[in-house]
C-alpha positions as CSV (number, residue, x, y, z in Angstrom):
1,X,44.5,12.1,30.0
2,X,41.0,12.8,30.3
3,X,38.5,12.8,33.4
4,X,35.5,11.6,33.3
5,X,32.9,12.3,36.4
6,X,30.3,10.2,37.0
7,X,26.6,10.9,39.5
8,X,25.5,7.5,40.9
9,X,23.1,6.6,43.8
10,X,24.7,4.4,46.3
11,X,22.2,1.2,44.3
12,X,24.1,2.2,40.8
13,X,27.6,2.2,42.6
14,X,27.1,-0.7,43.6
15,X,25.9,-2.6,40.5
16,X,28.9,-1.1,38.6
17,X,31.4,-2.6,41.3
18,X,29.6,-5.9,40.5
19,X,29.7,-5.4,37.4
20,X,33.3,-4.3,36.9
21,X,34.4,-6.8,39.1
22,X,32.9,-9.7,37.4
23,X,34.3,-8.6,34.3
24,X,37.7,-8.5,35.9
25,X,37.8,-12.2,37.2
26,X,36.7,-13.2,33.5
27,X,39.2,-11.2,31.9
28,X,41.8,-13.1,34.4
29,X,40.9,-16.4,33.3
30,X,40.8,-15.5,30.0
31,X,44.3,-13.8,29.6
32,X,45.9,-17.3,30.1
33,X,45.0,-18.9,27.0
34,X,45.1,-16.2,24.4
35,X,48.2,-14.7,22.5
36,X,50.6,-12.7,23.4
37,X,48.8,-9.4,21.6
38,X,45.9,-10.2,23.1
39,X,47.1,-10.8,26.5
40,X,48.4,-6.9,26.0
41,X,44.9,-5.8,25.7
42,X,43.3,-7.6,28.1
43,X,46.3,-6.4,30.6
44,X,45.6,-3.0,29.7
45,X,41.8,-3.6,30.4
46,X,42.4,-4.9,33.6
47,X,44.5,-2.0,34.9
48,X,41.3,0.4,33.7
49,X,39.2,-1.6,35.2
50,X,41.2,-1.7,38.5
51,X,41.4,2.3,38.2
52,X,37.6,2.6,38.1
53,X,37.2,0.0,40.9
54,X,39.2,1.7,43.3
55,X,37.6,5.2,42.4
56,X,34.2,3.6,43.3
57,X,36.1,2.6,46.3
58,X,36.4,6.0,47.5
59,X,39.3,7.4,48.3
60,X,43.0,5.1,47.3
61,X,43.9,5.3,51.1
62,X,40.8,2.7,51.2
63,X,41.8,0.4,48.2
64,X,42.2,-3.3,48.2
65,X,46.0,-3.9,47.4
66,X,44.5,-7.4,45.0
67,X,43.3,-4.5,42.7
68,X,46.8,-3.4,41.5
């Protein structure tokens, strides 16, 4: 696995939690009317997605239990 590290003002953290976040809830309501492979993919986005969101979050003693 590789890590990535990331220097962002407090206005650029925020945009990417928008951002990320809006992306999430479109993925969501996508994944219910596509097939089976793509539902995969789009699950698998989603969990990335979730890991960057809570990493923006702070710390995972701080994140929001909807994100998992």
């Amino acid at each position: 696995m590789k890590s990535i590290t990331l220097r962002i003002t407090g206005d650029q953290e925020r945009i990417a939690f928008q951002c990320l976040h809006l992306r999430k809830e479109s993925l969501e309501v996508k994944l219910k009317e596509k097939s089976a492979a793509h539902q995969s993919m789009i699950r698998y986005e989603i969990k990335l997605i979730n890991q960057l969101l809570i990493q923006l979050m702070g710390s995972e003693a701080q994140y929001d239990p909807m994100l998992l």
